[in-house]
FIFISE-514590 format. One record per atom (N, C-alpha, C): residue in three letters; x, y, z. Coordinates in steps of 0.1 Angstrom, whole numbers, plus 5000, padded with zeros to 4 digits. Each point is the difference from the previous one (the first is absolute). Layout:
N
ALAXYZ...
end
This chain:
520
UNK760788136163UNK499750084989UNK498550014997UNK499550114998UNK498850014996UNK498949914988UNK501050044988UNK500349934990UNK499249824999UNK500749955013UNK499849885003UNK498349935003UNK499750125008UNK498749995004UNK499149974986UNK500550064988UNK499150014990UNK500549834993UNK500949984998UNK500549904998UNK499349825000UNK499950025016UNK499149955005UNK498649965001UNK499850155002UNK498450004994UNK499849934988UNK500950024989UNK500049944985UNK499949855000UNK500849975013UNK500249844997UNK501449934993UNK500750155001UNK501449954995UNK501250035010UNK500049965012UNK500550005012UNK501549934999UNK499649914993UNK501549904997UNK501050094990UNK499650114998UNK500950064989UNK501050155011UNK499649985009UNK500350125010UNK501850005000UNK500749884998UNK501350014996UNK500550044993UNK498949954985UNK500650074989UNK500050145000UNK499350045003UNK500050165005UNK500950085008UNK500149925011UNK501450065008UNK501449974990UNK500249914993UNK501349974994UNK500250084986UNK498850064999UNK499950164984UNK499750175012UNK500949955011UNK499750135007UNK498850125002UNK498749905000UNK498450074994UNK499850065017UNK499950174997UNK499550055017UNK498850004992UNK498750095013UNK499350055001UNK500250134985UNK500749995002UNK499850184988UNK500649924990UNK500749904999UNK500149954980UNK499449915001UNK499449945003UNK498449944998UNK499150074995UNK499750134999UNK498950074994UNK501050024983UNK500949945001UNK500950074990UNK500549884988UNK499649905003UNK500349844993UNK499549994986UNK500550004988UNK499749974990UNK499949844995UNK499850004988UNK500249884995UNK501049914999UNK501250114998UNK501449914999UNK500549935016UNK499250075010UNK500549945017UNK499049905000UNK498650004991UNK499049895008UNK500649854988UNK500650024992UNK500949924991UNK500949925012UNK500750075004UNK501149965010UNK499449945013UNK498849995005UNK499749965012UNK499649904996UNK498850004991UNK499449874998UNK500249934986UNK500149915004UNK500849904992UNK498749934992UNK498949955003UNK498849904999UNK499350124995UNK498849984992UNK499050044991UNK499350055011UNK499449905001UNK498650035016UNK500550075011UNK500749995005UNK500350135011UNK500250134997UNK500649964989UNK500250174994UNK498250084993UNK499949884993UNK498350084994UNK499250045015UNK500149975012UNK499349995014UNK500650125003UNK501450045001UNK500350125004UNK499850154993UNK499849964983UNK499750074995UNK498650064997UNK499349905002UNK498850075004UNK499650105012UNK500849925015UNK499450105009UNK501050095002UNK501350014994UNK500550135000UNK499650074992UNK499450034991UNK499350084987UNK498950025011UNK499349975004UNK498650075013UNK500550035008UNK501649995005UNK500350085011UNK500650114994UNK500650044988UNK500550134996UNK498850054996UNK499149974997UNK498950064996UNK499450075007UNK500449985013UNK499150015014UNK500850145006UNK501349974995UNK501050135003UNK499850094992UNK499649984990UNK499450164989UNK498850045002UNK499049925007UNK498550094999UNK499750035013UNK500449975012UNK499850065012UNK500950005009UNK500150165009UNK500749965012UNK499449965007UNK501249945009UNK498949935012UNK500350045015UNK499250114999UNK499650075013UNK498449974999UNK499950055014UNK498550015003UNK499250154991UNK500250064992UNK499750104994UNK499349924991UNK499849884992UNK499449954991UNK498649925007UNK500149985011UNK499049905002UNK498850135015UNK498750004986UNK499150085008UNK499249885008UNK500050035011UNK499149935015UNK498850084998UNK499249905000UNK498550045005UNK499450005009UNK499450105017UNK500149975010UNK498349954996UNK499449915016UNK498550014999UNK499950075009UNK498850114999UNK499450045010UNK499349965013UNK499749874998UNK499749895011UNK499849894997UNK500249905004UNK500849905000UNK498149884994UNK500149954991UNK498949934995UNK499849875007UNK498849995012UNK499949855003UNK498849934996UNK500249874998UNK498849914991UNK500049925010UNK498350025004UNK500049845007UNK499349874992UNK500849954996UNK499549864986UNK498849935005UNK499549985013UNK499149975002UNK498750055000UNK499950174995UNK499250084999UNK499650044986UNK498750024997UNK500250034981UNK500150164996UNK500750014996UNK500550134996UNK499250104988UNK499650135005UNK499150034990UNK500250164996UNK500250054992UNK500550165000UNK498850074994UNK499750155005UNK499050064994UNK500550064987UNK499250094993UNK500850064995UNK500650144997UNK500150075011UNK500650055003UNK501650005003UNK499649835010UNK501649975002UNK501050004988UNK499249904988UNK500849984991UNK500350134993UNK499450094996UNK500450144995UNK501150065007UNK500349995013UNK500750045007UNK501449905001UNK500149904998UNK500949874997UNK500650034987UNK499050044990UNK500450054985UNK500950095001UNK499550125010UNK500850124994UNK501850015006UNK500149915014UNK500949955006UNK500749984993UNK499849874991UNK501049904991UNK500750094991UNK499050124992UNK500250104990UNK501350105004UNK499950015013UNK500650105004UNK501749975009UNK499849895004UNK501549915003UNK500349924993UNK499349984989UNK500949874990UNK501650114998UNK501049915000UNK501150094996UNK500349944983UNK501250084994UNK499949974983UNK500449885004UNK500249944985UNK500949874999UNK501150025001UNK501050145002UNK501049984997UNK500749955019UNK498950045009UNK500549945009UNK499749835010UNK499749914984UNK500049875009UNK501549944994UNK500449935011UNK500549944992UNK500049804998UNK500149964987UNK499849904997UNK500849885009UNK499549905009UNK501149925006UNK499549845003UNK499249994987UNK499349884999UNK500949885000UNK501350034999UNK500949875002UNK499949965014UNK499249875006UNK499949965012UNK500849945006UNK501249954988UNK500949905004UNK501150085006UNK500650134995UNK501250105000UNK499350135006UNK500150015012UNK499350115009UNK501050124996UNK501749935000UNK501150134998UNK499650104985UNK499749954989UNK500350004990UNK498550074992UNK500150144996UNK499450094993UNK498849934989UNK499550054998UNK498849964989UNK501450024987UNK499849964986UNK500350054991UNK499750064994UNK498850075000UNK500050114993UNK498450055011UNK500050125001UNK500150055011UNK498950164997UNK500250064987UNK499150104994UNK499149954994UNK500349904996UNK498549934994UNK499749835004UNK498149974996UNK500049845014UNK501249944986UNK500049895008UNK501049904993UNK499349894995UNK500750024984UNK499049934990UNK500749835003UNK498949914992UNK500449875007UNK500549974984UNK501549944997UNK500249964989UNK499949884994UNK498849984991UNK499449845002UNK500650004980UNK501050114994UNK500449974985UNK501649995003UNK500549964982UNK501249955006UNK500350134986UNK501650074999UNK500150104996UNK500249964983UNK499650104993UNK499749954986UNK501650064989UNK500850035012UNK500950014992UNK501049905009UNK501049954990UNK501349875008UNK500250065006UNK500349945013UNK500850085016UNK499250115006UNK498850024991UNK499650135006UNK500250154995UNK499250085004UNK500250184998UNK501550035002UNK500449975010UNK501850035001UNK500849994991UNK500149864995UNK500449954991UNK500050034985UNK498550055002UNK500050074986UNK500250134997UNK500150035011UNK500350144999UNK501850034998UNK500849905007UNK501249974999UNK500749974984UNK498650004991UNK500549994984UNK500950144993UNK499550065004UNK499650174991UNK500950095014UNK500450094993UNK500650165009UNK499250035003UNK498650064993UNK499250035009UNK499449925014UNK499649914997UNK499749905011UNK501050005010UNK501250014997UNK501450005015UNK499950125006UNK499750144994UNK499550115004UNK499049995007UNK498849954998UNK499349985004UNK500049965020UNK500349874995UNK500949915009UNK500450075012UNK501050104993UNK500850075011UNK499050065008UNK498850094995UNK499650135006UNK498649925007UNK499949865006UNK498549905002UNK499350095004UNK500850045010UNK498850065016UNK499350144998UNK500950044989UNK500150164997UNK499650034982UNK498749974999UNK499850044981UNK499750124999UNK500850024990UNK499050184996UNK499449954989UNK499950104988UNK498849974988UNK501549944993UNK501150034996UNK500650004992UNK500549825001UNK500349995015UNK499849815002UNK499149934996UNK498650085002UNK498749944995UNK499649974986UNK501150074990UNK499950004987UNK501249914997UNK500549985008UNK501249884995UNK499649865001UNK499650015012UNK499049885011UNK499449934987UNK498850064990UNK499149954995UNK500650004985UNK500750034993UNK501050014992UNK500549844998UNK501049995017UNK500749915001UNK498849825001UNK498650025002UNK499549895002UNK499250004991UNK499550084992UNK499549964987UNK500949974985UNK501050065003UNK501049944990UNK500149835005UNK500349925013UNK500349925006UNK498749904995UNK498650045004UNK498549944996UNK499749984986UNK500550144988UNK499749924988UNK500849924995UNK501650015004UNK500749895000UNK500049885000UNK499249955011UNK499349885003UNK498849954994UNK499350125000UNK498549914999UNK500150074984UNK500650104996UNK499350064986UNK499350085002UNK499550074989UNK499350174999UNK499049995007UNK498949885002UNK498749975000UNK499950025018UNK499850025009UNK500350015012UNK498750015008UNK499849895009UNK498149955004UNK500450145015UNK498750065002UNK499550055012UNK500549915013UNK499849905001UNK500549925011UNK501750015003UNK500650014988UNK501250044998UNK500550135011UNK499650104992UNK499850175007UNK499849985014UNK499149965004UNK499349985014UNK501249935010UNK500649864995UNK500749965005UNK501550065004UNK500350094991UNK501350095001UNK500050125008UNK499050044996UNK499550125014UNK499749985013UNK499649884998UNK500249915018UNK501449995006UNK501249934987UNK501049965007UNK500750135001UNK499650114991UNK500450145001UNK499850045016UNK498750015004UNK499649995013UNK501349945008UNK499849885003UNK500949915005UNK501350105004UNK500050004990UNK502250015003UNK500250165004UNK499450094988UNK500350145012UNK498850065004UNK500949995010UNK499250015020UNK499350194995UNK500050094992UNK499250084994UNK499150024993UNK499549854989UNK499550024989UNK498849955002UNK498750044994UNK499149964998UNK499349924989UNK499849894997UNK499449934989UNK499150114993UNK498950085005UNK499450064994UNK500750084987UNK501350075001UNK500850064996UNK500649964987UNK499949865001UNK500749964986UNK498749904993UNK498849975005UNK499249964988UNK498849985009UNK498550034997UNK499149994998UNK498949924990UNK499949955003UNK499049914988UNK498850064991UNK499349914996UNK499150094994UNK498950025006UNK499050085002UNK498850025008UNK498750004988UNK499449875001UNK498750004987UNK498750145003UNK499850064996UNK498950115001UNK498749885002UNK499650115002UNK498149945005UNK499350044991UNK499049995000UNK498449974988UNK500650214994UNK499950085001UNK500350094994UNK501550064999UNK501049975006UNK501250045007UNK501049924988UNK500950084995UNK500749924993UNK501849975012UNK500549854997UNK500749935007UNK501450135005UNK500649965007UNK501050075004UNK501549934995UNK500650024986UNK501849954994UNK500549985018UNK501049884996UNK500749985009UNK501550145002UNK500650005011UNK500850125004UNK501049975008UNK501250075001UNK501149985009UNK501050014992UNK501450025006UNK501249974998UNK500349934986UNK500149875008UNK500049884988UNK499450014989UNK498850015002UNK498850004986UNK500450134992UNK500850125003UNK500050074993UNK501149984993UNK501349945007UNK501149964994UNK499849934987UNK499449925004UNK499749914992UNK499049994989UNK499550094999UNK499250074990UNK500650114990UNK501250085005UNK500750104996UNK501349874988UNK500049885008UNK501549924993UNK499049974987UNK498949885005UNK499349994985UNK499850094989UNK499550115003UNK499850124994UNK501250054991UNK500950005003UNK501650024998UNK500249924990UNK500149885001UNK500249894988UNK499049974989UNK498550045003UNK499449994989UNK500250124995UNK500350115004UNK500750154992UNK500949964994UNK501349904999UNK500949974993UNK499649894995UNK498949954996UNK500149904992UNK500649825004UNK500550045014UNK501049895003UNK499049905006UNK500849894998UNK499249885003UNK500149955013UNK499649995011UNK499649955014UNK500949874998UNK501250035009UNK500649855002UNK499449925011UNK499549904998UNK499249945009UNK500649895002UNK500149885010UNK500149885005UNK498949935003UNK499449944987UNK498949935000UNK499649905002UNK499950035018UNK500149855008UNK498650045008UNK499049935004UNK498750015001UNK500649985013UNK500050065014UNK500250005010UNK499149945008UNK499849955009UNK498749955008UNK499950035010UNK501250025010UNK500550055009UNK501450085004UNK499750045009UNK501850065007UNK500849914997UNK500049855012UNK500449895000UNK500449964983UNK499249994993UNK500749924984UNK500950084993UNK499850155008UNK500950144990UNK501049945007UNK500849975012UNK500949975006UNK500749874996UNK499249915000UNK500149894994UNK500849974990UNK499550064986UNK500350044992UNK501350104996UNK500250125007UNK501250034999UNK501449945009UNK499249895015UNK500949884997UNK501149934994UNK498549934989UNK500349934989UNK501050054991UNK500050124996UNK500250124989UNK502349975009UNK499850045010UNK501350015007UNK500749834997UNK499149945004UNK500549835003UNK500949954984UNK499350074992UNK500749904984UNK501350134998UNK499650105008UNK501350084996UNK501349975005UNK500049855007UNK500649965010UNK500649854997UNK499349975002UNK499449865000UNK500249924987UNK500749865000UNK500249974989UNK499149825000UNK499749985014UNK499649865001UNK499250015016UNK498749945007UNK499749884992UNK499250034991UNK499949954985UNK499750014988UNK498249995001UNK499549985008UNK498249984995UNK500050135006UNK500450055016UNK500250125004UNK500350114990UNK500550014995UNK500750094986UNK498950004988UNK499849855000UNK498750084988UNK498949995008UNK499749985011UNK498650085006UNK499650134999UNK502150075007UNK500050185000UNK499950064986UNK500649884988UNK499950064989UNK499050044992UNK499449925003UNK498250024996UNK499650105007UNK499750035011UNK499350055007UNK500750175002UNK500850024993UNK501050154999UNK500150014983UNK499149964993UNK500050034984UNK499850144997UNK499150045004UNK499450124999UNK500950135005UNK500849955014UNK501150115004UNK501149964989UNK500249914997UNK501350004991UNK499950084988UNK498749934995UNK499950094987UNK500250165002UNK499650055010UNK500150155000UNK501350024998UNK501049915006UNK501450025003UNK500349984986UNK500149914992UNK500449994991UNK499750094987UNK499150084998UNK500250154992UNK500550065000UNK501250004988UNK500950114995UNK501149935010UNK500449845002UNK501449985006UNK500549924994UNK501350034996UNK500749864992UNK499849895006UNK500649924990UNK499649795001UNK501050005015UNK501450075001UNK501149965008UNK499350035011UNK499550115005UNK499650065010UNK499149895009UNK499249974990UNK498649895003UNK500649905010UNK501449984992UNK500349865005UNK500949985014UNK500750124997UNK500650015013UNK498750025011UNK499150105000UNK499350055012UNK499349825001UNK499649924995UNK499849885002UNK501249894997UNK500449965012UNK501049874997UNK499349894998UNK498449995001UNK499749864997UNK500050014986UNK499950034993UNK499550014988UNK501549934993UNK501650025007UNK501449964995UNK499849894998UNK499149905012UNK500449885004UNK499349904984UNK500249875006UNK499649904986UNK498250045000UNK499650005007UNK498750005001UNK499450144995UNK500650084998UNK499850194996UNK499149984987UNK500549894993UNK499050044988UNK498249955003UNK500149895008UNK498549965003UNK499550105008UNK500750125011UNK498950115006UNK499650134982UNK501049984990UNK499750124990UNK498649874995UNK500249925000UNK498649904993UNK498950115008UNK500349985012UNK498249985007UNK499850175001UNK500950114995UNK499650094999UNK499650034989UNK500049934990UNK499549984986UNK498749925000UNK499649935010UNK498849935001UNK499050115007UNK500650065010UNK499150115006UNK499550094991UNK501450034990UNK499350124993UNK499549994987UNK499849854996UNK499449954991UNK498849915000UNK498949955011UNK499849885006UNK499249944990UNK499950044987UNK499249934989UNK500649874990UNK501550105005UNK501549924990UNK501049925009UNK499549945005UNK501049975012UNK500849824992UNK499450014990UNK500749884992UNK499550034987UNK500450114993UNK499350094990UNK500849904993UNK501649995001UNK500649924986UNK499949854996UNK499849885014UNK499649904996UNK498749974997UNK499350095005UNK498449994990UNK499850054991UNK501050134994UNK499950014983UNK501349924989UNK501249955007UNK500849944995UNK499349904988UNK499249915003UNK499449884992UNK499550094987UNK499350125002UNK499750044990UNK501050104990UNK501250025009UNK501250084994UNK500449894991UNK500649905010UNK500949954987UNK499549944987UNK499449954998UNK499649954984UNK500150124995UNK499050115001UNK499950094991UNK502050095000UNK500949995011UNK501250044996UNK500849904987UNK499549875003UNK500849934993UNK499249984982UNK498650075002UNK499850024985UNK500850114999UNK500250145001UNK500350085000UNK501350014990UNK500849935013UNK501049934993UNK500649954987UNK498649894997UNK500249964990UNK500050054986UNK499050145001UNK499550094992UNK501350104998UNK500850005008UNK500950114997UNK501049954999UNK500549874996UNK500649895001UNK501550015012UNK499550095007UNK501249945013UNK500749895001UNK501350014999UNK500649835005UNK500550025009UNK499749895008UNK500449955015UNK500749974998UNK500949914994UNK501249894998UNK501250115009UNK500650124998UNK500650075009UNK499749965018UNK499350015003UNK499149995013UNK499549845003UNK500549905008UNK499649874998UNK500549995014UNK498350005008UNK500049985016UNK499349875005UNK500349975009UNK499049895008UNK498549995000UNK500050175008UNK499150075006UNK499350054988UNK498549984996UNK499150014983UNK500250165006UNK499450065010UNK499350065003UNK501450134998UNK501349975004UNK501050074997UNK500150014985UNK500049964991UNK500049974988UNK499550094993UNK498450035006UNK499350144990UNK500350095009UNK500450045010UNK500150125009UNK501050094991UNK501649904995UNK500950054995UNK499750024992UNK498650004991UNK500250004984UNK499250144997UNK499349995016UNK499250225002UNK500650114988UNK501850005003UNK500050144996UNK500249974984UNK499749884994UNK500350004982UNK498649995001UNK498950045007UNK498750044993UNK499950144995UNK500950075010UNK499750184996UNK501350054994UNK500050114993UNK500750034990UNK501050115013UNK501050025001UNK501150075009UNK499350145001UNK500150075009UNK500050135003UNK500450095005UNK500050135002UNK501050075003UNK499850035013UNK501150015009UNK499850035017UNK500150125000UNK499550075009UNK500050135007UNK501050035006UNK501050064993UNK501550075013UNK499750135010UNK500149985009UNK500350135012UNK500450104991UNK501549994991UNK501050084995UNK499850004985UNK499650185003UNK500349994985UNK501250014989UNK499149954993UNK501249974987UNK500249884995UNK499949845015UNK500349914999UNK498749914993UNK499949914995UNK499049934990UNK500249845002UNK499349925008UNK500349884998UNK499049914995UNK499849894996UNK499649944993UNK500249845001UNK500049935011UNK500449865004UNK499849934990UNK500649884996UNK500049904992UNK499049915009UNK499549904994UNK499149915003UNK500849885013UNK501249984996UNK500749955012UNK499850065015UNK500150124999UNK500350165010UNK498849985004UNK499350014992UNK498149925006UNK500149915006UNK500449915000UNK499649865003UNK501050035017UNK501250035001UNK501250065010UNK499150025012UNK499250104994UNK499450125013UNK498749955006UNK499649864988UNK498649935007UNK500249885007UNK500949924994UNK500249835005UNK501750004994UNK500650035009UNK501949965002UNK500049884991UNK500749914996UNK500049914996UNK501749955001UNK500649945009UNK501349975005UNK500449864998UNK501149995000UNK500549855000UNK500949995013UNK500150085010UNK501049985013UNK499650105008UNK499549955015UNK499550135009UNK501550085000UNK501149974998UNK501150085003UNK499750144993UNK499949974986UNK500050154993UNK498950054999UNK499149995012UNK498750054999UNK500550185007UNK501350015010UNK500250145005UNK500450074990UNK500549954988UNK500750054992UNK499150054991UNK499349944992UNK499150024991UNK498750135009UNK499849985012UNK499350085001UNK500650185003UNK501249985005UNK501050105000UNK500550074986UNK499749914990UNK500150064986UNK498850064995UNK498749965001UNK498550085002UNK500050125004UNK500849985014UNK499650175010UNK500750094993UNK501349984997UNK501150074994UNK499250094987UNK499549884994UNK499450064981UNK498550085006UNK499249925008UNK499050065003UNK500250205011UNK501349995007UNK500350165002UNK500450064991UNK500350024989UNK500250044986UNK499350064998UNK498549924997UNK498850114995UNK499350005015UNK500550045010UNK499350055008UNK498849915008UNK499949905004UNK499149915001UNK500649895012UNK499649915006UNK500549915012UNK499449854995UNK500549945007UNK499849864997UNK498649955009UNK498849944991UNK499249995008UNK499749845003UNK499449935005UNK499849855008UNK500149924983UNK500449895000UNK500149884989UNK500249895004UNK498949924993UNK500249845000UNK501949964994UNK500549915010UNK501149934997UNK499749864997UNK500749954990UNK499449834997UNK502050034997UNK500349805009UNK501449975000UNK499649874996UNK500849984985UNK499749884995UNK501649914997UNK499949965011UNK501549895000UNK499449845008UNK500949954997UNK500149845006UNK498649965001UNK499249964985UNK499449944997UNK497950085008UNK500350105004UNK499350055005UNK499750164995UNK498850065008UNK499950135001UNK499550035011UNK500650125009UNK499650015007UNK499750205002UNK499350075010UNK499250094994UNK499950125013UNK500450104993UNK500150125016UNK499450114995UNK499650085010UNK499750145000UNK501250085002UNK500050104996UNK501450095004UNK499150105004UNK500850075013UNK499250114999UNK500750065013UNK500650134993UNK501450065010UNK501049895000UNK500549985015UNK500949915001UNK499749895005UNK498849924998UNK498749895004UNK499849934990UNK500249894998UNK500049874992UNK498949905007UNK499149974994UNK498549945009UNK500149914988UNK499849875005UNK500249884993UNK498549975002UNK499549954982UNK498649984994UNK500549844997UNK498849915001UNK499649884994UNK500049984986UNK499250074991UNK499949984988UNK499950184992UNK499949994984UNK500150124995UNK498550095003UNK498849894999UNK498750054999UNK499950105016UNK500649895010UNK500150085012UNK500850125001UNK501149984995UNK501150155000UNK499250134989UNK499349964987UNK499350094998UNK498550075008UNK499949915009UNK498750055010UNK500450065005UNK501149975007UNK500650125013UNK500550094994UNK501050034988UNK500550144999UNK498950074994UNK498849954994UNK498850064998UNK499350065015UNK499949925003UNK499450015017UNK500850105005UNK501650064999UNK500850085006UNK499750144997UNK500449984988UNK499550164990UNK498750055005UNK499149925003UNK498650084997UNK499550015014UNK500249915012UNK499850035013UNK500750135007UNK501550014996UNK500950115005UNK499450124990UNK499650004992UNK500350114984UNK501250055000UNK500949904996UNK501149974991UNK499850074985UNK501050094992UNK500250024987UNK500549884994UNK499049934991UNK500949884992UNK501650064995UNK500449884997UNK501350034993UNK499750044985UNK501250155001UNK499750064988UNK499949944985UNK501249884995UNK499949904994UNK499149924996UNK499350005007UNK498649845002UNK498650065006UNK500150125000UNK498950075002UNK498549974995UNK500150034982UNK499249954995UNK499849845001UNK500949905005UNK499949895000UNK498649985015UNK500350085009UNK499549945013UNK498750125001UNK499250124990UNK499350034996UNK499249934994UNK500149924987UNK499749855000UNK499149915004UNK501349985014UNK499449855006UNK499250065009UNK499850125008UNK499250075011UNK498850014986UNK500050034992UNK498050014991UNK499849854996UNK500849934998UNK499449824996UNK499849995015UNK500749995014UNK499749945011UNK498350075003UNK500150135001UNK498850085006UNK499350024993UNK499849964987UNK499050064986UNK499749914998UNK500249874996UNK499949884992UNK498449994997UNK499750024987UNK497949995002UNK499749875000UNK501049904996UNK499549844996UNK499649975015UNK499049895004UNK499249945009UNK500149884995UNK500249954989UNK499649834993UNK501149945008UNK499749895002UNK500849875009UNK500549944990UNK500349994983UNK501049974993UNK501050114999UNK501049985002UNK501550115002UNK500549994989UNK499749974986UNK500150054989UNK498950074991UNK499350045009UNK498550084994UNK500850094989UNK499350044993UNK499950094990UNK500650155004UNK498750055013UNK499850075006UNK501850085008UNK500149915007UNK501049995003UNK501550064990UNK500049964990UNK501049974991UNK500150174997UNK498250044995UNK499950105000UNK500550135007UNK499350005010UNK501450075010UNK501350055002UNK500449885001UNK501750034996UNK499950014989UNK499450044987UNK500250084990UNK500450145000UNK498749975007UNK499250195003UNK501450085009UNK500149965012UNK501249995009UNK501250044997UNK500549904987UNK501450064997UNK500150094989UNK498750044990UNK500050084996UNK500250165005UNK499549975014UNK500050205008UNK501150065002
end
């Protein structure tokens, strides 16, 4: 088989069986897809080895035949002898005459052909109409131009017609990869960018010219004003921006400072690995850190449920400590906002208290710090909730407050129950059940959860379970609970507002505040 010869040349000689045993002649060899090179090779590396030099050997079958019709011979008129021992000297006449020679039998370029491979004598240049560029970049989209083109209809159209573009491919072509590039990198899009995509544009169809899809910019000289950059791309890409500041719309960006191809890759990696991945756990919050910025895009305009399914780490025990460190990223001034203003909260809560003579004696915890948490919603006078439906009017009791901020149970059993009675009253007026501290106070103890969906995350103490469902709400942008809204309005202006600075945590100053505070 012919076939074989090329095989060989490749270096994949031991695979000559597999080929006889998939019935591969001479004429379905030129005919082999993806789904037969699946079936032959089994291992990564033999296959990426075949796929490269079969991609330069079909290549080689679309841009020339191979008759002697392509290759111009240049005779000499007589035969040039040097004797190296002699020093050589030409008048100039000769050389005029040598000049006009060269001028006049140089043949075009279209008849050399490229066969700088010294190792594979059998086997065609790959690309063959133009020299062959040396690829020293790695592709700036995952997998490559193919791959990204493989996103979009247009790009598969694309795809289909490689060898063969008219304009109307050409407008899909650039469509399909600038949608793909501000995706990635954002509206903002560097010159080096352009340049590099019109190369791998180059690359892959065996027609296209880099020129074609972007030009850089050309600086003018001492009188000459500069030359705007041009092509394909750039105009694409100029027409989308243009388009959205015409509507007012805001540039969804992924505002991840790129450095490289390699980190963009990296990075959407990462982005794949937690979508997966539930353990090893420093691995998980490496990726989770390092994919903040893609999440956040993701998380605009998506329910709490959605969030959690497209992440299963987030289910596990450890899910509430990755919502911490996205709250530390997106906070990094507050990253212990409530134990370094606590000292100065509580005194002034427990004057507060005293002033409006609150009694605790209902409420009698272990935990001090659980003690004033519960006593939040008899600071503010009840208010009215917002129904979806009209007509309906609710009005929570001060209990119903307390319900939808910090549970307060005597048996984890009737914790499904009590919250199943919430969802029920809370779809009434149109509204859903949002995250709440649980405190279970039985057999001489309390102990302390987050609820949130069908996720129970067990907290140490109350001061900690108020960090985190604080920390939950405002890293995700969570709607507080309708109920306790004004309560956790509140604690977000005493945490982030507080003007006291004095190192006594009964300052005046202080006390002040939470005046001001619960008055708004």
């Amino acid at each position: 088989m012919e076939f074989e010869n090329h095989l060989k040349a490749w270096g994949l000689q031991d695979f000559f069986q597999a080929f006889r045993d998939e019935s591969i002649t001479d004429e379905s060899f030129d005919l082999i897809n993806e789904d037969t090179i699946n079936k032959i090779f089994t291992k990564a590396g033999p296959k990426l080895i075949f796929q490269k030099h079969y991609t330069a050997y079909k290549r080689s079958l679309d841009k020339i035949p191979l008759d002697a019709t392509n290759i111009t011979v240049i005779p000499l008129e007589e035969p040039l002898l040097i004797d190296l021992n002699k020093e050589i000297s030409f008048s100039e006449t000769d050389i005029d005459s040598l000049s006009s020679r060269c001028l006049m039998e140089t043949p075009s370029t279209s008849s050399f052909l490229d066969v700088s491979d010294s190792n594979n004598e059998n086997v065609l240049s790959e690309d063959i109409c133009r020299p062959k560029r040396l690829k020293t970049y790695k592709s700036i989209f995952c997998g490559g131009i193919e791959a990204a083109l493989k996103k979009s209809i247009d790009g598969q159209i694309v795809l289909a017609n490689k060898n063969h573009l008219n304009n109307d491919h050409r407008q899909k072509l650039v469509k399909a990869l600038i949608n793909e590039m501000m995706a990635v990198f954002g509206p903002e899009l560097r010159a080096s960018t352009f340049m590099q995509v019109s190369e791998e544009i180059e690359d892959f169809f065996i027609n296209e010219e880099a020129a074609a899809y972007y030009i850089p910019y050309i600086p003018g000289g001492k009188n000459k004003k500069g030359i705007n950059p041009r092509g394909k791309l750039w105009s694409r890409f100029c027409n989308v921006k243009k388009a959205l500041r015409g509507a007012n719309s805001c540039m969804v960006r992924a505002e991840v400072n790129y450095k490289s191809p390699e980190k963009t890759v990296e990075l959407l990696e990462s982005h794949n690995f937690i979508k997966l991945a539930v353990e090893p756990l420093e691995k998980v919050k490496e990726a989770w850190i390092n994919t903040y910025r893609i999440r956040q895009k993701e998380f605009l305009g998506v329910d709490l449920s959605t969030i959690f399914l497209t992440y299963p780490c987030l289910c596990q025990n450890y899910g509430i400590e990755l919502i911490e460190l996205d709250f530390e990223t997106k906070f990094p001034k507050h990253k212990k906002v409530l134990y370094e203003t606590w000292p100065k909260i509580s005194p002034a809560l427990f004057k507060e208290y005293e002033e409006k003579k609150i009694d605790s004696r209902d409420f009698q915890f272990k935990d001090p710090a659980l003690q004033q948490i519960t006593l939040l919603p008899y600071l503010f006078r009840t208010v009215n909730v917002k129904s979806s439906r009209k007509g309906l009017h609710w009005r929570p009791s001060r209990s119903e407050v307390l319900e939808s901020f910090f549970l307060i149970i005597h048996n984890f059993d009737e914790l499904e129950q009590r919250i199943k009675q919430r969802q029920e009253k809370l779809k009434r007026y149109g509204t859903t059940l949002q995250p709440l501290a649980v405190v279970v106070c039985g057999a001489g103890k309390e102990d302390f959860y987050i609820v949130v969906e069908d996720i129970r995350y067990k907290v140490d103490t109350a001061l900690r379970t108020l960090e985190l469902l604080f920390k939950l709400f405002n890293s995700m942008d969570i709607d507080y609970p309708a109920e306790s809204e004004h309560i956790w309005i509140f604690i977000h202006q005493i945490l982030f507002n507080l003007k006291s600075e004095k190192k006594n945590p009964s300052s005046e100053a202080a006390i002040a505040d939470i005046k001001y505070y619960l008055q708004l």
